[in-house]
C-alpha positions in Angstrom: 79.6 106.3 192.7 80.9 108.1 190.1 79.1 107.5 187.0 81.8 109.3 184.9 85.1 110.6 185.4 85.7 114.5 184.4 88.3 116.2 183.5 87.9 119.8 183.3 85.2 120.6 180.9 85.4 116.9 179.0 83.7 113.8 181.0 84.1 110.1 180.7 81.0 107.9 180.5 81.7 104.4 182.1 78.1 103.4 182.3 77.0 100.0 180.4 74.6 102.4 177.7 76.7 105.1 177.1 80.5 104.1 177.5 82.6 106.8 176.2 83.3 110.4 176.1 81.1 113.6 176.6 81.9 117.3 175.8 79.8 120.1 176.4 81.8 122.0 173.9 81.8 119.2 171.0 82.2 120.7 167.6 79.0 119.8 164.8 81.5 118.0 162.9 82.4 115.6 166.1 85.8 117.3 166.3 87.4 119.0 170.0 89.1 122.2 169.0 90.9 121.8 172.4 92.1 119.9 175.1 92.9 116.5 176.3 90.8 113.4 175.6 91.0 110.1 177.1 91.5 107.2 174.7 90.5 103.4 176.1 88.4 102.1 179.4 88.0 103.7 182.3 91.2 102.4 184.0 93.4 103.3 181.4 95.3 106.7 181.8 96.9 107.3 178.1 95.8 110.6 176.1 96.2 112.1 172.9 96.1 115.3 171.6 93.0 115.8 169.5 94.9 117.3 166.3 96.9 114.5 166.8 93.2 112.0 166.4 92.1 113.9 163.3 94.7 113.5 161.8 94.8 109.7 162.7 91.1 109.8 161.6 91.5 111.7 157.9 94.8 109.1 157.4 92.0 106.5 157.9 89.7 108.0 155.8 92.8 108.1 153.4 93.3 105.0 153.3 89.4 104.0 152.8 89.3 106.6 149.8 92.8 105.0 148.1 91.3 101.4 148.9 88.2 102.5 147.4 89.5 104.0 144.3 92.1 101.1 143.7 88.9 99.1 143.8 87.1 101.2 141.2 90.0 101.7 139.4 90.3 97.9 139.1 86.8 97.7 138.5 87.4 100.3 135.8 90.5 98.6 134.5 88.9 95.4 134.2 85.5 96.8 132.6 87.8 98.7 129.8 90.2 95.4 129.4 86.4 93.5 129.0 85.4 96.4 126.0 88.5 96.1 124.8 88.6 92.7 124.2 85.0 92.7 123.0 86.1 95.5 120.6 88.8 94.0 119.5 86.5 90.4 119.0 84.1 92.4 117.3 87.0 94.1 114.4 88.0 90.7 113.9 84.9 89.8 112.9 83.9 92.1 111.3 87.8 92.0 109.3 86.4 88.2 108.9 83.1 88.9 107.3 84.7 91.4 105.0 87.4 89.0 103.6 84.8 86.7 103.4 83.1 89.3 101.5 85.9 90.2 99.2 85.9 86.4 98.6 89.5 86.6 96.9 89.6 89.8 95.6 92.9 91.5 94.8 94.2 88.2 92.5 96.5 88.7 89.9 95.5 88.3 86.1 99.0 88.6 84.6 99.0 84.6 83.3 95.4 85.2 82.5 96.4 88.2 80.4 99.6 86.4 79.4 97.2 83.3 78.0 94.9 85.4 76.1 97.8 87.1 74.3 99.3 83.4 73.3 95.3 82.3 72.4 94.9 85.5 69.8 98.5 84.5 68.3 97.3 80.7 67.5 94.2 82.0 65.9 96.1 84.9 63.8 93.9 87.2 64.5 95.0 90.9 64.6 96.7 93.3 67.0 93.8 95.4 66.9 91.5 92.6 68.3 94.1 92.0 70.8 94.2 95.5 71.6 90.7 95.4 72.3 90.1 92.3 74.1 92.7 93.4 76.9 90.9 96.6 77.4 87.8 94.9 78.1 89.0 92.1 79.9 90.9 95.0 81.7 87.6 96.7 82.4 86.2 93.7 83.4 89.0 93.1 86.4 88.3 96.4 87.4 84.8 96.2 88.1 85.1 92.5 89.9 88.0 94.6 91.9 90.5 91.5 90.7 88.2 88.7 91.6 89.9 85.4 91.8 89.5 84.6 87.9 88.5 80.8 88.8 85.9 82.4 91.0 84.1 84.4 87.9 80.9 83.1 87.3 78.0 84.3 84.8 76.6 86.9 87.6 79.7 88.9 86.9 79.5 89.2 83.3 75.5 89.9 83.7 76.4 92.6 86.1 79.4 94.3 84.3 77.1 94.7 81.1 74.6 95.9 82.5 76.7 98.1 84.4 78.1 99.3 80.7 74.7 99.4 79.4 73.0 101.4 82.0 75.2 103.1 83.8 78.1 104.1 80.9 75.5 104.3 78.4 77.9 103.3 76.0 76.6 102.2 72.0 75.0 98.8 71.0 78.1 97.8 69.3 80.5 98.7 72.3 78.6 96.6 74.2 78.8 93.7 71.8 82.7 94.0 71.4 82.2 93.9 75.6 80.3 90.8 74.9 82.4 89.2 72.5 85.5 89.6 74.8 84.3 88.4 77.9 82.9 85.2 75.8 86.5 84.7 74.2 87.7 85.0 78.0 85.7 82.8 79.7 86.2 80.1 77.1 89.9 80.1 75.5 91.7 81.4 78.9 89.6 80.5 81.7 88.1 77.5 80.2 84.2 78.1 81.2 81.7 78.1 79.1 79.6 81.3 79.5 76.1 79.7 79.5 72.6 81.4 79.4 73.0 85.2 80.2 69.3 86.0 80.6 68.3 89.4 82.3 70.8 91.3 81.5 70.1 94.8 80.3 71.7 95.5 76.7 71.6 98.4 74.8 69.2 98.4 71.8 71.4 98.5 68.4 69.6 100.6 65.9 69.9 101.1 62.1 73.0 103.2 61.2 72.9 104.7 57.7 76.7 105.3 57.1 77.5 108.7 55.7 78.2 109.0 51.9 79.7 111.8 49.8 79.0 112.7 46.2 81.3 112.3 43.2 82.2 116.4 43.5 83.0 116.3 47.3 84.7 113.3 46.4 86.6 115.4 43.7 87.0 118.2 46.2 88.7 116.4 49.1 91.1 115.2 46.5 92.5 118.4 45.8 93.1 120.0 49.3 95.4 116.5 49.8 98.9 116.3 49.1 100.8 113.5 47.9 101.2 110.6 49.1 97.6 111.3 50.8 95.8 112.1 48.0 96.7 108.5 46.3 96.3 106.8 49.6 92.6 108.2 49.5 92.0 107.7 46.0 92.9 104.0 46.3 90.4 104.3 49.3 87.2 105.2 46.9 88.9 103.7 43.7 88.9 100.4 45.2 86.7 100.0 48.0 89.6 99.6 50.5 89.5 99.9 54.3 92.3 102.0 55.5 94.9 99.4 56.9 94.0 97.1 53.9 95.2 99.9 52.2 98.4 100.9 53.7 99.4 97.1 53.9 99.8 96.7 50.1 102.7 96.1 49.0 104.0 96.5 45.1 103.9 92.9 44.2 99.7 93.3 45.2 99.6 95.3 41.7 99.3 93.6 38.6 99.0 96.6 35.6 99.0 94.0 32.9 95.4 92.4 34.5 94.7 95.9 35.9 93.7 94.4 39.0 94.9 94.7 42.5 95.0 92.0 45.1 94.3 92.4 48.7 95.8 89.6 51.2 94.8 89.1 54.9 92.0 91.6 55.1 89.0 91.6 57.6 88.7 88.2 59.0 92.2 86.9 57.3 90.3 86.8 53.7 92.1 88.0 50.5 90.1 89.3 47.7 90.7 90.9 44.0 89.5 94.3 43.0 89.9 96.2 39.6 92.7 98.8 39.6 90.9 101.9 38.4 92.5 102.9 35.0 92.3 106.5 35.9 95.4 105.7 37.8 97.2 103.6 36.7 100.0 105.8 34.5 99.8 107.8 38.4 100.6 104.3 40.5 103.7 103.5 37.8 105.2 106.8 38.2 104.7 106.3 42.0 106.6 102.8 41.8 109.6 104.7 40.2 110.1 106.8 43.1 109.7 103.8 45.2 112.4 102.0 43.5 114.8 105.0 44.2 113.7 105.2 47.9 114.9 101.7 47.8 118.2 101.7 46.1 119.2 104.4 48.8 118.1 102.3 51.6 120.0 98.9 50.2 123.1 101.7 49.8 122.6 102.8 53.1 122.6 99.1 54.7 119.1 99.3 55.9 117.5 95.9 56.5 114.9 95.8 54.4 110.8 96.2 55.6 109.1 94.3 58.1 107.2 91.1 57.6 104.4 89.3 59.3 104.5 86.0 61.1 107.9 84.2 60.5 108.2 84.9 56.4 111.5 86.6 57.1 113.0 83.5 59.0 111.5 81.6 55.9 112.7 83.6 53.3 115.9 85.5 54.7 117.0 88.4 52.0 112.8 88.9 51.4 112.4 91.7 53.3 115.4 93.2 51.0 113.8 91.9 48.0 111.9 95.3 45.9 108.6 93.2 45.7 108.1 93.4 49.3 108.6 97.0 49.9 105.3 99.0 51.1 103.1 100.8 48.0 103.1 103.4 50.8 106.3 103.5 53.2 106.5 105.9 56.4 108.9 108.4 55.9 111.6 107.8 58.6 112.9 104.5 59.5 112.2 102.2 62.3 114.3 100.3 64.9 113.5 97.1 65.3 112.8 95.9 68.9 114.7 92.8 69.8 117.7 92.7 66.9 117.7 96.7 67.1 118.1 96.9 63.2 116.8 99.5 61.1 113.7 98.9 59.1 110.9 100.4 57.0 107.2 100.1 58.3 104.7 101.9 56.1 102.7 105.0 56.4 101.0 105.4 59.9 97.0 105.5 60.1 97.1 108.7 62.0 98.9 110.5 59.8 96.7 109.5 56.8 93.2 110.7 59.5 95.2 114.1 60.1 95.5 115.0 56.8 92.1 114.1 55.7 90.7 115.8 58.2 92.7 119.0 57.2 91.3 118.7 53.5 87.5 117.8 54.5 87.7 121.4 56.4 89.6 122.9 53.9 87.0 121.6 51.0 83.8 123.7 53.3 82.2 119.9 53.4 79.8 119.8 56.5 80.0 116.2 56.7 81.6 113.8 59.0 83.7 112.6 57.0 86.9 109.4 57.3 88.7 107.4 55.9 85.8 105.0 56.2 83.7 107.5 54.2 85.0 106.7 51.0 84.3 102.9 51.0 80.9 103.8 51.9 80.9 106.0 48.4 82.3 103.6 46.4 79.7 100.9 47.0 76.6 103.3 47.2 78.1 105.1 43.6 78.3 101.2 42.3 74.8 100.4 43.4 73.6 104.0 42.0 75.0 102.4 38.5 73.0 99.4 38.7 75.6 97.7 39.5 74.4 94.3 41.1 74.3 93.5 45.0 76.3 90.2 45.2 78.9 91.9 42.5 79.4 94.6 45.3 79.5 92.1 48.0 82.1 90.7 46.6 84.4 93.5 46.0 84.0 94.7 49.6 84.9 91.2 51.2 81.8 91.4 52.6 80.3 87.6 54.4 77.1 88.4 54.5 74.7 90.2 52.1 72.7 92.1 54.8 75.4 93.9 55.2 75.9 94.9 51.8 72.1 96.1 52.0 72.6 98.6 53.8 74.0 100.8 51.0 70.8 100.4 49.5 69.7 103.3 52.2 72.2 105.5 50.9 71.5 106.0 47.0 68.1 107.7 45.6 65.3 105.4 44.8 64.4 104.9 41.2 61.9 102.2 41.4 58.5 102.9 41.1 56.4 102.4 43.5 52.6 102.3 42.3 51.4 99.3 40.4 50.9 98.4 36.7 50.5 95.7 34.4 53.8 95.1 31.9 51.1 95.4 29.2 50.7 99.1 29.9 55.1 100.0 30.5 
């Protein structure tokens, strides 16, 4: 019997071993190029055309490859969904940690700010102080990047000064004003007390000899000013004034009969006497003339008056009319008052005054560095040169303390003597 059953050049195996069919011309690849090819047992008679199989076989191989990449691809989908979720775990941690880290940054200080303004009012203490306490309580928010303020502790005000101190290298008595406003802070607005600051790295103050001029640079600064500058600056070494102590007096503070002039709120809210220098006095009457007539033009005008401080003008309603409150030195133009929009007088402006000293110190050839300051430093080191006595000067500066009267002691020539000897032999 028959093992196989051929057809032309392609055979049929129907043995147990090797059921299937044989070609003697069978491609490498496993492919026919031509001819017929029997499909199933040996007692069935369908055929198919072998293009016909390969292509039956590559739509199978098709269909593995798309089942195969639907799998990867949903292997692949589901590994980058898995990273994705992990990545997105991991930024909201990491989101966490750094709010945690921030630990209420970004706060606003406006009542805190609001509160220190209201705490330097009750104390009356002045705009300048104010001033300076919001810039570095400003500072201050800055470098805690706006810290919850009932989050501060005493690690950021150790920090921030040191930071100040070593990093801004700014002076000793920056850093003290620094100090001093962050101590305020913490205990008026936030209600903390500030407790040991140990470690922190502050800059060493050291001994500051204040610059002094002598009695002809004096003379010759005076006559490169114009007026009213050059009796603004004469009032500043003739009495021993600070600059706005100066430009705040107003003509009731002169009393030519006593020849004495009276200073009220100066440094630290104190008032104090000094003696009017007679050398001018016939110049400060001939100057309150021409105030008198600046005034009569302003009442005929319907100017309100000057400004006061504190509520004096609610007190006393026509005293800011009244010639005994007008300013020794007024500002040239008028002023509009902020709320009632009125037009007042304010008196002469700081800068102004600095300006036009300035101008003259240049003028003069005077290679110092000379302010406004300058001349309050002269008139106590010219008194002490006079033998004048310590605590007299003291006094007439408003000074608390003597130390710091002392220091002028630095600036005058020393006419002690130095080596000893008995009395019996002077």
């Amino acid at each position: 019997m028959n093992d196989g059953v051929k057809y032309d050049e392609y055979s049929y195996n129907t043995s147990e071993e090797g059921r299937g069919w044989n070609s003697r011309n069978q491609s490498t690849n496993g492919r026919f190029s031509q001819g017929y090819r029997r499909v199933g047992s040996e007692n069935e008679n369908s055929f198919i055309d072998s293009n016909g199989l390969a292509q039956c076989e590559d739509r199978a191989r098709q269909q593995t490859y798309h089942q195969t990449y639907q799998d990867t691809h949903q292997l692949t989908k589901s590994s980058w969904t898995e990273k994705k979720q992990e990545s997105s775990a991991w930024s909201e941690k990491q989101e966490s940690n750094d709010v945690e880290a921030r630990a209420g940054c970004g706060q606003s200080w406006q009542n805190e700010f609001q509160k220190l303004a209201e705490e330097i009012a009750i104390r009356h203490y002045s705009a300048k102080t104010l001033k300076s306490y919001r810039h570095y309580v400003s500072k201050f928010q800055t470098f805690t990047r706006s810290k919850n303020p009932q989050a501060l502790t005493t690690e950021d005000v150790k920090e921030f000064l040191t930071h100040l101190a070593v990093e801004r290298k700014i002076a000793a008595s920056t850093q003290n004003l620094a100090f001093n406003s962050l101590l305020f802070f913490y205990r008026h607005v936030l209600g903390k007390e500030f407790g040991k600051i140990d470690g922190v790295v502050r800059a060493k103050r050291r001994p500051y000899i204040p610059v002094v001029l002598s009695r002809e640079e004096v003379d010759a600064v005076l006559g490169h000013l114009e007026p009213p500058f050059d009796l603004v600056v004469k009032m500043l070494y003739g009495c021993g004034l600070r600059l706005f102590e100066c430009l705040n007096l107003r003509i009731q503070c002169l009393n030519f009969d006593v020849e004495m002039v009276t200073v009220h709120d100066g440094k630290g809210q104190k008032d104090r006497t000094v003696p009017l220098p007679k050398a001018l006095k016939d110049e400060l009457q001939d100057h309150v003339l021409a105030l008198k007539e600046i005034h009569r033009r302003d009442q005929a005008k319907g100017y309100r008056g000057v400004f006061l401080m504190n509520a004096l003008e609610k007190k006393y309603s026509n005293a800011a009319r009244d010639f005994i409150w007008q300013w020794l030195f007024p500002a040239r133009q008028l002023t509009r008052q902020r709320d009632s929009g009125e037009m007042k007088r304010y008196h002469l402006h700081s800068s102004h005054v600095q300006k036009a000293l300035r101008k003259a110190v240049d003028d003069a050839g005077i290679c110092k560095r000379a302010t406004t300051h300058t001349f309050r430093h002269s008139y106590a080191s010219h008194l002490l040169q006079n033998n004048f006595n310590i605590r007299t000067i003291q006094e007439l500066l408003g000074h608390s303390d003597v130390r710091t009267t002392m220091i002028y002691t630095h600036t005058v020539k020393k006419t002690l003597r130095l080596e000893a000897a008995s009395p019996l032999d002077l």
